[in-house]
C-alpha positions as CSV (number, residue, x, y, z in Angstrom):
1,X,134.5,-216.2,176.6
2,X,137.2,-214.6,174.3
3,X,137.5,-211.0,174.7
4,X,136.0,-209.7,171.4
5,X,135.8,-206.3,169.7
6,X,133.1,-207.3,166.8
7,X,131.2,-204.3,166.1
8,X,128.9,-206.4,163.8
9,X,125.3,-204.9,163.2
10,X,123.1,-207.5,162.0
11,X,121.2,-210.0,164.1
12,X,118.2,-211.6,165.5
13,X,115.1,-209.8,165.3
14,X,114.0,-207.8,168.8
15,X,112.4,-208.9,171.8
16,X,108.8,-207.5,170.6
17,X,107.3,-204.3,169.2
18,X,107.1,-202.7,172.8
19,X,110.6,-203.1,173.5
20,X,111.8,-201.8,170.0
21,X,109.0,-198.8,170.4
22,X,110.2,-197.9,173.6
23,X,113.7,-197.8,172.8
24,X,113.1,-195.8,169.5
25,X,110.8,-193.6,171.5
26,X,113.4,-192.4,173.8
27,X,116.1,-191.8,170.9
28,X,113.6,-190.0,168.9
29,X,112.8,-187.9,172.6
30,X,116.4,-187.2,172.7
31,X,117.0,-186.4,169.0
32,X,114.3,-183.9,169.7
33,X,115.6,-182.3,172.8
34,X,119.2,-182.1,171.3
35,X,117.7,-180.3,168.2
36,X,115.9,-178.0,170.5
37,X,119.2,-177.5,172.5
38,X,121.2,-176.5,170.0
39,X,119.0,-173.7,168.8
40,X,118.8,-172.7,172.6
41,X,122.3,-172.5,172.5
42,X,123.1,-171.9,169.4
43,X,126.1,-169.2,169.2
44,X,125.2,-165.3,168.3
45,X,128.3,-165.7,165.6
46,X,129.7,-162.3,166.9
47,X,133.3,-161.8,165.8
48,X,135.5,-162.0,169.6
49,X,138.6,-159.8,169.7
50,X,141.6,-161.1,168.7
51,X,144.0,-162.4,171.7
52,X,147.2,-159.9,172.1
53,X,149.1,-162.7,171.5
54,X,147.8,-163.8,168.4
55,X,147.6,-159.8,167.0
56,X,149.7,-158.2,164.5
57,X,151.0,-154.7,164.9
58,X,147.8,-153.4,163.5
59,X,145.8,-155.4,165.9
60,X,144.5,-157.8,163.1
61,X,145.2,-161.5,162.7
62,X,149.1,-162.5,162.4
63,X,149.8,-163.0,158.4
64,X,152.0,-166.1,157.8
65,X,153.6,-166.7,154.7
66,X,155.3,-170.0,153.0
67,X,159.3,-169.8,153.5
68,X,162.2,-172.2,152.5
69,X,165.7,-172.2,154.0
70,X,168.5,-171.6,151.6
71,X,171.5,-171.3,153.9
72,X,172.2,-171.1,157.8
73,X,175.2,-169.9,159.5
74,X,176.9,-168.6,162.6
75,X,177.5,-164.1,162.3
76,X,177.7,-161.7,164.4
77,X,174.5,-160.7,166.0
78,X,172.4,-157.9,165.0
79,X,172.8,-157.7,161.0
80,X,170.3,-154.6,159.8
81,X,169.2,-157.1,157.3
82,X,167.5,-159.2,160.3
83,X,163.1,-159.8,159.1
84,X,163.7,-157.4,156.1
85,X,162.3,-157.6,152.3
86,X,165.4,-158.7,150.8
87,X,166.6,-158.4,147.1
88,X,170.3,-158.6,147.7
89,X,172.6,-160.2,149.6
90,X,171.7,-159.4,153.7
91,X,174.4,-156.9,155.3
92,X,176.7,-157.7,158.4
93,X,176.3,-156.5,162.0
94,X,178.2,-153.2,161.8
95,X,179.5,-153.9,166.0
96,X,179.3,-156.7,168.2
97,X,181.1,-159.6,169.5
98,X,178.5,-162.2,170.1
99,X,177.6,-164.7,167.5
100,X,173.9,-166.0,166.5
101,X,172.8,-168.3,164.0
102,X,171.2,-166.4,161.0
103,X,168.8,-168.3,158.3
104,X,168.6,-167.1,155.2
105,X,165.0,-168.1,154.0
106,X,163.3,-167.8,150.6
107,X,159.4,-166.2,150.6
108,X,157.4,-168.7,148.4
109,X,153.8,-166.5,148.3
110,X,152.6,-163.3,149.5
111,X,153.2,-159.6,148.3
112,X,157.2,-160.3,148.2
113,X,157.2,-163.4,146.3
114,X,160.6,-164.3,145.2
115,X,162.0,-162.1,147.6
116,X,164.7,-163.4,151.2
117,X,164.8,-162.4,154.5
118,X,167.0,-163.2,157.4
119,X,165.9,-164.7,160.5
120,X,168.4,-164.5,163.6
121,X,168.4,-166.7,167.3
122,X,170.1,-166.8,169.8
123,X,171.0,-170.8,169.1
124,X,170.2,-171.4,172.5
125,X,167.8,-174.4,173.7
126,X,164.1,-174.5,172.8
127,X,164.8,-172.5,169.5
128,X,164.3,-174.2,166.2
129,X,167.2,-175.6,164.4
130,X,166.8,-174.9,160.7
131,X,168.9,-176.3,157.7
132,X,168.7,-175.9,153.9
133,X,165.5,-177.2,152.6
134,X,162.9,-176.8,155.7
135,X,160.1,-175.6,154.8
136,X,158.6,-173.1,157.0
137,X,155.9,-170.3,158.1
138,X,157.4,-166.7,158.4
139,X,154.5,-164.0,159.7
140,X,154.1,-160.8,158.3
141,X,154.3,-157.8,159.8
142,X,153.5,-154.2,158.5
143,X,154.2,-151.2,160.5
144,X,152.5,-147.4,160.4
145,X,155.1,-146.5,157.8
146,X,154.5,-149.1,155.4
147,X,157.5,-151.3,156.0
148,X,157.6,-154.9,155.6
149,X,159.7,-157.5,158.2
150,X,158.9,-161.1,159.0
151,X,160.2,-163.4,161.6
152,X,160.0,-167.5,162.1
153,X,156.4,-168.5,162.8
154,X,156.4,-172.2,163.2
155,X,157.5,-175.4,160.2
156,X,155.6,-175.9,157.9
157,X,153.4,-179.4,158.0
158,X,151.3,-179.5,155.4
159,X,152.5,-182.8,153.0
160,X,153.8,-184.4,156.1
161,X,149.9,-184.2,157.7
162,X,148.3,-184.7,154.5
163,X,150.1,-187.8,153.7
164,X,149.5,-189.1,157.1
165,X,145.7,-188.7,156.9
166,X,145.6,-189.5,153.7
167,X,147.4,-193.2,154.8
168,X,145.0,-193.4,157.4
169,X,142.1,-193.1,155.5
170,X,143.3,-195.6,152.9
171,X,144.1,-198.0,155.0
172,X,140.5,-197.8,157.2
173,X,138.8,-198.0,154.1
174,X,140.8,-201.3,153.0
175,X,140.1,-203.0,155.8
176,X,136.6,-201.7,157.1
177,X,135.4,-201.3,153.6
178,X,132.0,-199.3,153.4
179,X,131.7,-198.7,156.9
180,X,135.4,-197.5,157.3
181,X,134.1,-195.1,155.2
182,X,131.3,-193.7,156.7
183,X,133.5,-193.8,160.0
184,X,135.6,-191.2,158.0
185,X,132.0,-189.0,157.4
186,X,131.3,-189.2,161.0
187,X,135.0,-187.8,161.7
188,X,133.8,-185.0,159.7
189,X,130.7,-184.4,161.1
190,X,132.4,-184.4,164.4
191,X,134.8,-182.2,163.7
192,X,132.1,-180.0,162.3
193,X,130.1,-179.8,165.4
194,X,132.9,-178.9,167.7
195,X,134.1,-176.1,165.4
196,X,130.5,-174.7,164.2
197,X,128.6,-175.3,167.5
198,X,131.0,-176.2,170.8
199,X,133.5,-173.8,170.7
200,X,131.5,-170.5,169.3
201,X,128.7,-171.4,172.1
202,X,131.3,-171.7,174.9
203,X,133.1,-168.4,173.4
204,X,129.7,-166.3,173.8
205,X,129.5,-167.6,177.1
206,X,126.9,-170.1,177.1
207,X,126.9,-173.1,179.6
208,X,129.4,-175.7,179.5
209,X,127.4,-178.9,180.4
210,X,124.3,-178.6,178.3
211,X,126.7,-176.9,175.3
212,X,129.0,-180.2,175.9
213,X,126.1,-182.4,176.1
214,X,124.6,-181.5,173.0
215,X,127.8,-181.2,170.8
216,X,128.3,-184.9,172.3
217,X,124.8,-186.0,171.4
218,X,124.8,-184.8,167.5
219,X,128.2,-186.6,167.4
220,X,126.8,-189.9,169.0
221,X,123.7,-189.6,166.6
222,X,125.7,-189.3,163.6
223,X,128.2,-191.3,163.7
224,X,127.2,-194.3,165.2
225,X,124.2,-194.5,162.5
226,X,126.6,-193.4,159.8
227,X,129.6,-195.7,160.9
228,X,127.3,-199.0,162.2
229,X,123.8,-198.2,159.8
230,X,120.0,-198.4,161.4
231,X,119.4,-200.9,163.5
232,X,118.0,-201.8,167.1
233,X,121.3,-203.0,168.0
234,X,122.9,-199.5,166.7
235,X,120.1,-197.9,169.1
236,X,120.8,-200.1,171.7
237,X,124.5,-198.7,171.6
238,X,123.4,-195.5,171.2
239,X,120.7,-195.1,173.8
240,X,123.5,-196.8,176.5
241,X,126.0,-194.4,174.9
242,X,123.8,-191.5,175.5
243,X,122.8,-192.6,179.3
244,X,126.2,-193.2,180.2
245,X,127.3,-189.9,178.9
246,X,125.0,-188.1,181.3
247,X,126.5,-190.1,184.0
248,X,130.2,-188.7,182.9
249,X,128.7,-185.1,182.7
250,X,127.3,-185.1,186.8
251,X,130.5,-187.2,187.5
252,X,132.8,-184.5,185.6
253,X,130.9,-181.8,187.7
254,X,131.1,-183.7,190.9
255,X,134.9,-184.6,190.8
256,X,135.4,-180.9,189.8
257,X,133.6,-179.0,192.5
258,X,134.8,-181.4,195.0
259,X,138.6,-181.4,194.4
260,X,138.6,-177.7,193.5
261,X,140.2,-177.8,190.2
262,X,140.4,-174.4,188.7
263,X,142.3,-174.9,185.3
264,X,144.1,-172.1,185.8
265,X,147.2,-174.5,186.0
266,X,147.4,-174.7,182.0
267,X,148.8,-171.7,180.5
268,X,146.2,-172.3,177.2
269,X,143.2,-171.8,180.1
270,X,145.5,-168.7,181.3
271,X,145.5,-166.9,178.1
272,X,141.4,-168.0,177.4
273,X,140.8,-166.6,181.1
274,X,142.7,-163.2,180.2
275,X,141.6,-162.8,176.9
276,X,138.0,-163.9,176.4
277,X,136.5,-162.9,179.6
278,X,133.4,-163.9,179.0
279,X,134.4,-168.0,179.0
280,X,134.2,-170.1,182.2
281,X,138.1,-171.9,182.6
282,X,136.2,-174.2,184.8
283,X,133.2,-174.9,182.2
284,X,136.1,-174.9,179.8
285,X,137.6,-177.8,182.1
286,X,133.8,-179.8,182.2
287,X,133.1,-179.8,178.5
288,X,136.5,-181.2,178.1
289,X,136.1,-183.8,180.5
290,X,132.8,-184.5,178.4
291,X,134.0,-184.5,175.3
292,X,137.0,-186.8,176.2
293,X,135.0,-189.7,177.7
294,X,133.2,-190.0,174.1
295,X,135.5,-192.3,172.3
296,X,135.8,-195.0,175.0
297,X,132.1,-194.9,176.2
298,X,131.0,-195.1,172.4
299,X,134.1,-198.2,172.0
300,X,132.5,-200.0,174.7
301,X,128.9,-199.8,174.4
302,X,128.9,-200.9,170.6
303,X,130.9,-203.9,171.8
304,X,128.8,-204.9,174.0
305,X,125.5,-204.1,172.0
306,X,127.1,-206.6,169.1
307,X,128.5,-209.2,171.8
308,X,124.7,-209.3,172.6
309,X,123.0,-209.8,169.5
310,X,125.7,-212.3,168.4
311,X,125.3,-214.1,171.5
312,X,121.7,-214.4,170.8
313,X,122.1,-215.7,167.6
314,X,123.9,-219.1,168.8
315,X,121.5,-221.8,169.6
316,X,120.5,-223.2,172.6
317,X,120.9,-219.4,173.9
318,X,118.3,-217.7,176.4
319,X,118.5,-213.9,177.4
320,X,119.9,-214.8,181.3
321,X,122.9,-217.0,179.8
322,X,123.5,-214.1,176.7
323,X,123.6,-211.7,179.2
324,X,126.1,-213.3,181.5
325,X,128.5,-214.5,178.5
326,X,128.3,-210.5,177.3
327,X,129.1,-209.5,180.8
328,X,132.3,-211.3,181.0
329,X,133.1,-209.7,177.4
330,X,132.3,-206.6,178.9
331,X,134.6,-207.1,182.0
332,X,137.7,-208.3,179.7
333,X,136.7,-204.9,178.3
334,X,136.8,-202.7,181.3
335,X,140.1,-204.3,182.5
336,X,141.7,-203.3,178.6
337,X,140.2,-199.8,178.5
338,X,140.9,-198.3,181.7
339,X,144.2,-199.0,182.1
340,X,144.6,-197.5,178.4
341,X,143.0,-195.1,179.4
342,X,145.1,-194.2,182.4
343,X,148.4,-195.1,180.7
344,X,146.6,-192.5,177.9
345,X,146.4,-189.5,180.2
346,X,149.6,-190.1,181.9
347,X,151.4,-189.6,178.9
348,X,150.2,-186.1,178.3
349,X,151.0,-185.3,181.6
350,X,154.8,-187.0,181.5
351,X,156.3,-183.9,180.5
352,X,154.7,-182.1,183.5
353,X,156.0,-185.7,185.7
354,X,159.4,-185.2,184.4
355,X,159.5,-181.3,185.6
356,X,158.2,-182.7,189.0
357,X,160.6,-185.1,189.5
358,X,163.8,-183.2,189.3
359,X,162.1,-180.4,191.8
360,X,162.7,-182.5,195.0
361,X,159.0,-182.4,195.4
362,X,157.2,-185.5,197.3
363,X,154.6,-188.1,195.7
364,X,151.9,-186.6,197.4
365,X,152.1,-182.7,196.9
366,X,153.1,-184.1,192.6
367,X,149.6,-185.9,193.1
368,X,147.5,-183.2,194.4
369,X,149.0,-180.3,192.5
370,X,146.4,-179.5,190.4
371,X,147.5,-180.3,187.3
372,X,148.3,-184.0,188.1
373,X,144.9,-183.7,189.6
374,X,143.2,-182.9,186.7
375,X,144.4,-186.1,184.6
376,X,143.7,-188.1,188.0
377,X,140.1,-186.7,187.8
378,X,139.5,-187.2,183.9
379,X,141.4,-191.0,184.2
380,X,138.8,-191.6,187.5
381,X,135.9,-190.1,185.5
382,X,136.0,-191.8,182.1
383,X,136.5,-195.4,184.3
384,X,133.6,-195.0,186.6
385,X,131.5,-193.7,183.4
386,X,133.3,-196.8,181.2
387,X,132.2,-199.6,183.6
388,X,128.5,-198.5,184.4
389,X,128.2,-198.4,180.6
390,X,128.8,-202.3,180.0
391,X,125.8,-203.4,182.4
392,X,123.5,-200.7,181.5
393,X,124.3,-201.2,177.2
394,X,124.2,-205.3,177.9
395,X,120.9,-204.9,179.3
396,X,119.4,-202.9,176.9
397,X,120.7,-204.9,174.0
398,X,119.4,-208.3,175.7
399,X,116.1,-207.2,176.0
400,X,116.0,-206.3,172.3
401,X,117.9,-209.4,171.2
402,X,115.8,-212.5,170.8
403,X,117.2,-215.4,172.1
404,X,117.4,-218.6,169.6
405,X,115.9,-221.4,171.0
């Protein structure tokens, strides 16, 4: 049997009226319970202070302004004219000996509009390297006394994302038509959920694995209908999806408590464990590892659940012989995922593998330091959670597929 990703949604009518009403019974008992999670846990919407990091001098949010470089050059360090409102040209370093690259950058919006300031560096590594033409972000900053200065904030990226999105919706919707479409809603609506629901909840505090499992139950709910439409085999997806999820939420828990892993190893969960006291790094570290194992568990299971129901549409078929011809499907698929997903989680960790291999470090203190550990446990996690999915989500969707005879 080919290895086949078909997510196609219609088919053969179900088993019987039992096995369709239990099946919709226990989505529309989840539905409920999720609903009734989420206003459990629904987040108080207080405003959290602002990180130090992420203050300006008044102890609001950093302003950031549009900037283009006009001209950069090599002076002597320490020019008075360094983050100032500039209408003229900027002044020279009145004493020094040591050069620094200085940028000369236009403000393009804001209160000084039209206006230039200088930006200075050292030219040393890890600094940006501007020329004429970059556009960029330059923060604003005003002190007690009213004065203006702004520094280099980051480059700017908003054509270069835009066009790239906007490419990648164009080209789903060419190919996937209407339902490359509402794939493109559901992306929405997930991204909505995680910013509305998982990460206020988690900032007040709240706990990670029901907070986790209910962001990742909206998300299944609405895009798997929106994306794949209303159908017992889009059920039987989803109900497998849903099950197997629980089953990465205790492994996630499991494989956290019992290799000890802290987060404190990132400096993002550093700065959250400093600076919003009230979040747990380590629930922080579990609703990640929940979240992450949605994309593969929903890949697989809506797969399988079409491998099914096109399986039971050949003739000559019965529900023993369409479940063993989905299951070898489903195996093709577990061997394709995991290693994807393992080859997936050791590249955001290479940069981390390269710093441990020039340390003189051996294999086994880089594999247990915690965060090699970490991607080790989310890699181990989303496999054991991918491959229980494909028997469980085949069985559910041969029961409801009616064999042709």
């Amino acid at each position: 049997m080919a290895h086949s990703h078909s997510h196609s949604l219609s088919g053969p009518s179900p088993l019987g009226p039992l096995a369709a009403r239990v099946v919709v019974g226990l989505l529309v008992a989840c539905g409920v319970a999720v609903i009734a999670g989420a206003a459990l846990l629904w987040p108080s919407g207080a405003q959290a202070e602002i990180p130090l990091p992420f203050q300006n001098a008044a102890g609001g949010a950093v302003t950031t302004e549009s900037g283009r470089v006009l001209s950069t050059t090599t002076a002597t360090c320490g020019s008075p004219s360094i983050g100032a409102v500039l209408t003229a040209d900027p002044l020279p370093a009145r004493e020094g000996t040591t050069d620094c690259v200085q940028t000369l950058v236009a403000i393009e919006s804001g209160p000084n509009q039209g206006a230039r300031t200088l930006l200075e560096f050292s030219g040393g590594g890890g600094q940006p390297r501007l020329v004429a033409g970059d556009d960029v972000r330059i923060s604003r900053a005003v002190d007690g006394a009213g004065a203006t200065t702004y520094s280099f904030y980051d480059y700017q990226r908003g054509w270069p994302l835009a066009v790239l999105a906007l490419a990648f919706a164009v080209i789903v919707v060419a190919v996937a038509r209407w339902r490359g479409l509402r794939a493109l809603i559901g992306i929405v609506i997930a991204f909505a959920v995680l910013v509305v629901f998982l990460l206020p909840a988690l900032r007040d505090g709240a706990p990670a694995i029901p907070v986790a499992l209910v962001a990742s139950a909206a998300i299944l709910y609405a895009v798997l209908y929106l994306a794949h439409g209303v159908s017992l085999r889009t059920s039987a997806a989803l109900l497998g999806t849903l099950t197997s999820l629980l089953l990465a939420a205790g492994l996630s828990w499991a494989a956290i408590e019992f290799a000890h892993l802290t987060g404190l190893s990132e400096d993002q969960n550093n700065q959250v464990a400093a600076y919003l006291g009230d979040v747990s790094i380590t629930g922080l570290l579990l609703a990640g590892f929940i979240i992450g194992s949605l994309g593969v568990l929903n890949d697989v299971t809506v797969t399988q659940a079409s491998t099914v129901f096109e399986l039971a549409g050949l003739e000559r078929s019965d529900r023993r012989a369409v479940f063993t011809g989905a299951m070898r499907v489903g195996r093709d698929h577990i061997a394709s995922t995991v290693y994807t997903l393992v080859l997936a989680y050791a590249g955001s960790a290479l940069p981390l593998l390269l710093l441990f291999s020039v340390a003189n470090r051996s294999l086994g203190d880089v594999l247990t330091s915690e965060s090699v550990a970490i991607e080790i446990a989310r890699s181990a996690v989303g496999g054991i959670a991918l491959a229980l999915s494909v028997p469980l989500t085949t069985g559910i969707a041969a029961v409801l597929a009616t064999p042709r005879r």
